[in-house]
C-alpha positions as CSV (number, residue, x, y, z in Angstrom):
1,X,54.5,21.4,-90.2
2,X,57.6,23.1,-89.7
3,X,55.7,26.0,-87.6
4,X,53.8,23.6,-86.0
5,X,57.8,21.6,-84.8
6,X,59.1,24.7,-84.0
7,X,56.8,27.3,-82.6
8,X,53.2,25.4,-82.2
9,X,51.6,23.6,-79.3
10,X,48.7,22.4,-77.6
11,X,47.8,23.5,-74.3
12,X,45.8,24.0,-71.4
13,X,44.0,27.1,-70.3
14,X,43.2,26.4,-67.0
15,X,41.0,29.7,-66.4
16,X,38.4,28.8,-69.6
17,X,39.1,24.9,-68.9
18,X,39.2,25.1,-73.1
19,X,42.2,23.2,-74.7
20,X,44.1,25.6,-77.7
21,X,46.1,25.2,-80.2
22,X,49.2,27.9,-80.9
23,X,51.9,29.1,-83.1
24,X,53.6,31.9,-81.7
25,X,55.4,34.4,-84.4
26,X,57.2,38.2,-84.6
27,X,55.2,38.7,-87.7
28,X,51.6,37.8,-88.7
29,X,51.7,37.4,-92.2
30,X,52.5,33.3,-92.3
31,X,49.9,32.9,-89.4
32,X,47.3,34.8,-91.7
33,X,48.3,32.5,-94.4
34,X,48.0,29.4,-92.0
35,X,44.8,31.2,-91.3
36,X,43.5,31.6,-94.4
37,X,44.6,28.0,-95.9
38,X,43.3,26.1,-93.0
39,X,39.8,28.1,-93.0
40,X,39.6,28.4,-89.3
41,X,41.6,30.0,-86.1
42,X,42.6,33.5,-85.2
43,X,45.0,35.2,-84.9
44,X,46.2,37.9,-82.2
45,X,48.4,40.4,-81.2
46,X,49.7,39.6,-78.2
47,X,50.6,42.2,-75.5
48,X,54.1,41.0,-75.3
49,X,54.5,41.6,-79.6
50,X,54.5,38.6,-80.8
51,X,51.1,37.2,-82.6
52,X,49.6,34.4,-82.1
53,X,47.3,31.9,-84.6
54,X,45.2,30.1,-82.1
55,X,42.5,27.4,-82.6
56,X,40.8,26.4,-79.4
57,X,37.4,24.9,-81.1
58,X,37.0,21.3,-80.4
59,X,36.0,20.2,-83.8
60,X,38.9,22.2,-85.8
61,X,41.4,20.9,-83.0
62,X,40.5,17.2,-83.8
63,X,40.9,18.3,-88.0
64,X,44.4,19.4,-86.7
65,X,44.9,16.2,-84.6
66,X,44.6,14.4,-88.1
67,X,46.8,16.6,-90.0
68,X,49.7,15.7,-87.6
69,X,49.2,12.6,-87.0
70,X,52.0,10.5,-88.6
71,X,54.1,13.9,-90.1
72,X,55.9,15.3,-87.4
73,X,59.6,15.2,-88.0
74,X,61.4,15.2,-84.8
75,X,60.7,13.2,-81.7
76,X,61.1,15.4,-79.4
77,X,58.0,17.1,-80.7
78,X,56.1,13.6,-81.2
79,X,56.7,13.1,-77.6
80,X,55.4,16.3,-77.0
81,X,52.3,15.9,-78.6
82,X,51.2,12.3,-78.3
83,X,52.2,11.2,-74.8
């Protein structure tokens, strides 16, 4: 969750029309992990050096819908994600 707080949202690509999910890092060994543990998502290297874990498949965004629902910490990020 505390990826998700600090460096995770949802968004809106407006050229697929797809909604994603992403957690932007430096490195790419926690978002392989996330990867790995969550059994779906990929994860990029972006062309600005960071990478990326991104999950844009309808189904696995609604199993991470679930997942945090009722456990984010701040409000700020509650806000953020449910209104």
């Amino acid at each position: 969750m505390g990826f998700t707080e600090g460096d995770g949202c949802f968004g809106v690509n407006y050229e697929t029309d797809r909604v994603n999910f992403i957690i932007t890092q430096k490195e790419a060994e926690v978002l392989h992990k996330i990867r790995t543990t969550l059994g779906y998502g990929k994860v990029y290297l972006h062309n600005d050096g960071y990478y990326r874990y991104i999950v844009s498949n309808r189904e696995n965004l609604r199993y991470l819908i679930d997942i945090f629902q009722g456990r984010l910490v701040f409000q700020k990020t509650q806000k953020r994600y449910w209104q």
